[in-house]
C-alpha positions as CSV (number, residue, x, y, z in Angstrom):
1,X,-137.1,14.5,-25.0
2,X,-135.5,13.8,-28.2
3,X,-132.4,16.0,-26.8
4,X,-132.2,13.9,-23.9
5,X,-132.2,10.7,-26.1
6,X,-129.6,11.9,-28.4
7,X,-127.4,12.9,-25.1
8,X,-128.5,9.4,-23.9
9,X,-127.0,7.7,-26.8
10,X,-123.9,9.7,-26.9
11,X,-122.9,9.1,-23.6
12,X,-123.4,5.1,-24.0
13,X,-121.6,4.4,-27.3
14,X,-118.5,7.0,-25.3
15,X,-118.5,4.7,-22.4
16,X,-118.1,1.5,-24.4
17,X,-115.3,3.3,-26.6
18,X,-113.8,3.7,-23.6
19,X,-114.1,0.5,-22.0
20,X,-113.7,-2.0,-24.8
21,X,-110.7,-2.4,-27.8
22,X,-113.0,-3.0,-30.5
23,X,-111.3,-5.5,-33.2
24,X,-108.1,-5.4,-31.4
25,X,-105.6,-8.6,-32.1
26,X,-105.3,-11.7,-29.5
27,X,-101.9,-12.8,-28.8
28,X,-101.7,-16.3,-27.9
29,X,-98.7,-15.7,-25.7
30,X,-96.1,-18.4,-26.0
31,X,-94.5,-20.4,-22.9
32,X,-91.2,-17.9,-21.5
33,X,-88.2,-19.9,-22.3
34,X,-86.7,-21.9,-19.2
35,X,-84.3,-20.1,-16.9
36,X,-85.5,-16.5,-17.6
37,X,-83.3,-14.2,-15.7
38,X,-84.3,-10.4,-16.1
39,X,-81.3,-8.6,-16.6
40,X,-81.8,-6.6,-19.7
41,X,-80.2,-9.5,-21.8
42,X,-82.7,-10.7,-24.6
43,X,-80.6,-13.5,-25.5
44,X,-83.4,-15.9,-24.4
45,X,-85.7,-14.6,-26.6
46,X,-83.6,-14.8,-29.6
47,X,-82.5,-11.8,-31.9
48,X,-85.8,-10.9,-32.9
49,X,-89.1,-10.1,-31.0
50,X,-92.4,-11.8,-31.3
51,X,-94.7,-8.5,-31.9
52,X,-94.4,-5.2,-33.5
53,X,-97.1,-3.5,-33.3
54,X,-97.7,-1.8,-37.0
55,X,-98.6,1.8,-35.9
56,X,-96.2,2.8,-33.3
57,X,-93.5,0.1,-34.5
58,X,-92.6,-1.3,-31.4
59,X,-91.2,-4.4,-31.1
60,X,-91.6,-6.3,-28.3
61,X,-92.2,-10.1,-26.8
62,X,-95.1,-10.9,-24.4
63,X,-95.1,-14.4,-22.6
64,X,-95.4,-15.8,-19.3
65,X,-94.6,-19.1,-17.5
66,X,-96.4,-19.8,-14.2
67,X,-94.8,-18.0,-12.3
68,X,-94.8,-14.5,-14.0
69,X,-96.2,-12.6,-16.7
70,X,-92.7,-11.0,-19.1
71,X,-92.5,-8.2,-21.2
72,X,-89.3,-7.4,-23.4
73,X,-88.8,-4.1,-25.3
74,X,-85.7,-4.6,-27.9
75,X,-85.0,-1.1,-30.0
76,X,-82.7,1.1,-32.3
77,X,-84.8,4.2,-32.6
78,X,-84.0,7.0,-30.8
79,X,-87.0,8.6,-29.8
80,X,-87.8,5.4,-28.6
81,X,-84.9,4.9,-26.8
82,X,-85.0,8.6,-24.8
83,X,-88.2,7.5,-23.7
84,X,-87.6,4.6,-22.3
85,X,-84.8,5.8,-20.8
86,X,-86.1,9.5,-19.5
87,X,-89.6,9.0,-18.6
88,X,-90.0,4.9,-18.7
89,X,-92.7,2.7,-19.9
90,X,-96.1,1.9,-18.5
91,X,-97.2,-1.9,-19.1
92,X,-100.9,-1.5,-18.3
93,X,-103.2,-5.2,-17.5
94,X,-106.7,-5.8,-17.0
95,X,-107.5,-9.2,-16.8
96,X,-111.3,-8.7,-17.8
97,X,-109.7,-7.9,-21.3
98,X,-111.3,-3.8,-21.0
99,X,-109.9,-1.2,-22.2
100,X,-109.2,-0.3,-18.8
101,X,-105.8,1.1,-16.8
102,X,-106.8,-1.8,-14.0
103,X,-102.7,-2.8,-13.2
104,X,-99.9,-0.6,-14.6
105,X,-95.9,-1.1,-14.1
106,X,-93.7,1.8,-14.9
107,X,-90.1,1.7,-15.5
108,X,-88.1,3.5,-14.9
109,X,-90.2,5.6,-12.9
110,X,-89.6,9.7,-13.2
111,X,-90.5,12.0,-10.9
112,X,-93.3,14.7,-12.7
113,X,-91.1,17.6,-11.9
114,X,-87.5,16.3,-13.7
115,X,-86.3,17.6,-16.3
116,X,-85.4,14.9,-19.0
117,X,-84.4,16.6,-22.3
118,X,-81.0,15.2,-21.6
119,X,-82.3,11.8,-23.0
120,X,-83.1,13.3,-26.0
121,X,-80.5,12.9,-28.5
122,X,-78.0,11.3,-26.8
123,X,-74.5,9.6,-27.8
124,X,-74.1,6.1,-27.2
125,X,-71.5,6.1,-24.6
126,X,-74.0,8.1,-22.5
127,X,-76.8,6.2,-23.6
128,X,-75.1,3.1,-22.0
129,X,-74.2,4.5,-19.1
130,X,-78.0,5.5,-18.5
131,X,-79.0,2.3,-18.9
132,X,-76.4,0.7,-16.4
133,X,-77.9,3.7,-14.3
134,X,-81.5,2.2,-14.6
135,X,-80.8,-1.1,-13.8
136,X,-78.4,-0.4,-10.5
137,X,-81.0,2.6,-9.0
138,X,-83.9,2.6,-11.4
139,X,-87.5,3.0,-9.3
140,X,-90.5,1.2,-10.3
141,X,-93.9,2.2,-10.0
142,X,-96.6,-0.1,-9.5
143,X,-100.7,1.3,-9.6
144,X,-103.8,-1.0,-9.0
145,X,-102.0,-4.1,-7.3
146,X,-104.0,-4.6,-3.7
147,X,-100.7,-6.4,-1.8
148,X,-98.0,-3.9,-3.9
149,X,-97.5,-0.4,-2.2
150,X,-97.7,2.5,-4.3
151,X,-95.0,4.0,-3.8
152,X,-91.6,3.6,-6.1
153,X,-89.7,0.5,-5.0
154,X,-86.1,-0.7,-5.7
155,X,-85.6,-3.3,-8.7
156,X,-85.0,-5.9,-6.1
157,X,-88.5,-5.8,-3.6
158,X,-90.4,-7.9,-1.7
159,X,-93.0,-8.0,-4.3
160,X,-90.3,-9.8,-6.8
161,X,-91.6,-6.8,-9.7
162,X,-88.4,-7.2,-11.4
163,X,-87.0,-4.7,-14.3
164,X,-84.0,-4.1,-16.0
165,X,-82.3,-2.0,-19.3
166,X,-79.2,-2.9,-21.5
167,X,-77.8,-1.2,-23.7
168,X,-75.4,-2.7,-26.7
169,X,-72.8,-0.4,-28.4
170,X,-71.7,-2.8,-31.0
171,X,-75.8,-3.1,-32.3
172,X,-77.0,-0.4,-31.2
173,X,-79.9,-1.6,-29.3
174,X,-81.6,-1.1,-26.2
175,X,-83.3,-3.8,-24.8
176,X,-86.2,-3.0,-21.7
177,X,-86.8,-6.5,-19.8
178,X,-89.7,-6.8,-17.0
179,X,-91.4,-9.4,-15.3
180,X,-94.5,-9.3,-12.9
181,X,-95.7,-12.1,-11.0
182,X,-98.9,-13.8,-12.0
183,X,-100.2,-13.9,-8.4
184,X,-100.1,-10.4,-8.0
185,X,-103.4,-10.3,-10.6
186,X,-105.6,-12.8,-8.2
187,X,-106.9,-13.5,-11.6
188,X,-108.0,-16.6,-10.2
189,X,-110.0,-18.4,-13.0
190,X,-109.5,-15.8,-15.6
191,X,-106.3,-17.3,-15.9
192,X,-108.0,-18.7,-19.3
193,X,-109.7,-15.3,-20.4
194,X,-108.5,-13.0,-22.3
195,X,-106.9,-9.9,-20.9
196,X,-105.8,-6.6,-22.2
197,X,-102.6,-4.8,-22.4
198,X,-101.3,-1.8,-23.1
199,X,-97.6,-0.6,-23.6
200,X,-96.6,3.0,-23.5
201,X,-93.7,4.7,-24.1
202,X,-94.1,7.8,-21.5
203,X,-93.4,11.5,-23.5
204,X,-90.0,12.8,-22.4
205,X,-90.4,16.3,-20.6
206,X,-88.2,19.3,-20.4
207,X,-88.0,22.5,-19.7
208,X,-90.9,24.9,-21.7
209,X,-89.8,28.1,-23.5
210,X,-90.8,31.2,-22.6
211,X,-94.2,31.9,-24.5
212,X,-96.9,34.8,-24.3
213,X,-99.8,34.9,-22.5
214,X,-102.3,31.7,-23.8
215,X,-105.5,33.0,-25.6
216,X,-108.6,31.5,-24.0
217,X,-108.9,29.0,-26.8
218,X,-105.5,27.4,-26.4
219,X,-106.1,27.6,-22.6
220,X,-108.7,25.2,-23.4
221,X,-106.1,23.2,-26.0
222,X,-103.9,22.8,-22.9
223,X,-106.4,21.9,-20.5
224,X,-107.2,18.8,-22.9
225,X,-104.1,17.8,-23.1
226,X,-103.8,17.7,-19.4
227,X,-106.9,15.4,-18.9
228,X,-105.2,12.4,-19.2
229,X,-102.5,12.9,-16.6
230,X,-103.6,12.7,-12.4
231,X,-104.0,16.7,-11.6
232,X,-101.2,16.7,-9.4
233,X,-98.9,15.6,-12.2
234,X,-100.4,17.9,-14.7
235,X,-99.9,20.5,-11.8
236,X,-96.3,19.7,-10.8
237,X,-94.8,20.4,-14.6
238,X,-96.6,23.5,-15.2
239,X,-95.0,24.1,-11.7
240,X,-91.9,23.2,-13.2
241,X,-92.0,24.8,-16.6
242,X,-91.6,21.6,-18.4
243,X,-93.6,20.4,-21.5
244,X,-93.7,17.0,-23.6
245,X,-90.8,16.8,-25.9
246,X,-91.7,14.1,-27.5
247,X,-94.9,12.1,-28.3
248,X,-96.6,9.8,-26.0
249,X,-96.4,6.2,-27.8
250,X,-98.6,3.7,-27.3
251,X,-101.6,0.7,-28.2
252,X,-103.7,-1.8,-26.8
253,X,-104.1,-5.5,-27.5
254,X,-105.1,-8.5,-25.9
255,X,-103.8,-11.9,-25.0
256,X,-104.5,-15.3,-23.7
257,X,-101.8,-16.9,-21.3
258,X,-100.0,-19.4,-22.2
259,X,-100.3,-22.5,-20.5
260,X,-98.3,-23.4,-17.4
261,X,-95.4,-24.6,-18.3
C-alpha cells in the first residue's frame, strides 16, 4: 500500500509539472503600434525589443491589437540565427495559461528529413539571401487550430497566418516577424485570462557521422531524447542519418492581452 501511495504521489506532482509554469512572469502585453505590416521590418517596434528572456537570451516583442496576436524575433547571434533560418520557430499558445502545446505556429517550416547544416555558420551575403528565400516561399505550419488545416500553407493563406524574415547587412540582424489572428483561438471570454506561451528556436539537423554500434545504455539515451518529437519525425531523421546540430532553445511565460485598441 505504501508503494502504491508513494507511486500515487509521484505521478500527481509529474502531471502538474507538466501542466502548469510554476512562478513564471506575466507580460502585460502592450497595444501593437497602428499600421502593423508583417514584413520582417521591426521599424514599428523601435530598435529595441520589449522582452529578453534571461536564460536563453532571446529578445523578442509580444503584443496584439484586436485583430491579431504579434510576435517579433530581432537577433545577432548566430546560432540563433541558423535556427531560425534552418529549422524555424515554434510559437506555442494555450489560452488556459497551462503549460500545454494547445496552438503552435512554425516558421519557417522544415521538412524532418532535410538536411540543414548549411545554416550553420553562414556568411552574411548568404544569410540574406535565405531570408529573402523565407519570406518569398517560406511554409508555415500551424498544429491545434480547429478551422486552420494542418498541413504547411503559403505565407499569404486564407487563414491570414502571416510570417516573414529580414535580414540587415549593415547591423547585422535578423529580424523574425509573425502575426496570428485572435479569432483563430475562439478564446471567447478568456480574452481577459492569462494565457501561456512558449517560443522555440527548433535544433538545426544535419547529416550524423558514422558511429559504432550504440551500447544498450545509450540506446536508451537516444530513445529519450527522441520522446519529445511525434514518432514519425523521430523516425524520418534516423531514416535520414541526420542529428541535432545545435541545441533546442526555448521557455515559457505568460501574458495577459492588451486591450483592444
Amino acid at each position: 500500500m505504501k508503494k502504491f501511495y508513494t507511486y500515487f504521489v509521484c505521478a500527481v506532482v509529474a502531471q502538474l509539472c507538466s501542466t502548469s509554469i510554476g512562478n513564471a512572469q506575466t507580460l502585460d502585453l502592450k497595444p501593437a503600434p497602428a499600421g502593423v505590416a508583417v514584413d520582417g521590418n521591426a521599424k514599428e517596434w523601435g530598435d529595441n525589443m520589449s522582452y529578453t528572456d534571461a536564460k536563453t537570451k532571446i529578445s523578442y516583442t509580444l503584443a496584439n491589437d484586436k485583430d491579431n496576436l504579434y510576435l517579433v524575433v530581432k537577433t545577432k547571434d548566430a546560432t540563433q540565427i541558423a535556427s531560425m533560418l534552418g529549422a524555424g520557430i515554434s510559437l506555442s499558445i494555450d489560452t488556459k495559461g497551462k503549460k500545454k502545446n494547445t496552438y503552435v505556429v512554425t516558421y519557417p517550416a522544415s521538412l524532418a528529413t532535410t538536411d540543414q547544416s548549411r545554416y550553420v555558420g553562414m556568411p552574411s551575403q548568404r544569410i540574406q539571401s535565405s531570408a529573402d528565400y523565407a519570406t518569398k516561399y517560406g511554409k508555415i505550419h500551424a498544429e491545434g487550430f480547429k478551422d486552420v488545416s494542418e498541413e504547411p500553407m503559403p505565407t499569404l493563406n486564407p487563414y491570414a497566418i502571416q510570417a516573414a524574415i529580414t535580414y540587415d547587412n549593415a547591423s547585422g540582424y535578423l529580424v523574425y516577424e509573425e502575426a496570428i489572428p485572435l479569432a483563430l483561438f475562439h478564446a471567447g471570454d478568456l480574452l481577459t485570462k492569462e494565457w501561456a506561451f512558449n517560443i522555440k528556436l527548433n535544433p538545426v539537423q544535419g547529416k550524423a557521422k558514422a558511429a559504432p554500434p550504440a551500447k544498450l545504455d545509450e540506446g536508451k539515451k537516444a530513445g529519450a531524447k527522441d520522446a519529445g518529437r511525434s514518432a514519425f519525425e523521430a523516425d524520418a531523421n534516423k531514416t535520414a542519418g541526420l542529428e541535432d546540430i545545435t541545441d533546442e532553445v526555448d521557455f515559457w511565460g505568460k501574458f495577459t492581452l492588451a486591450k483592444a485598441q
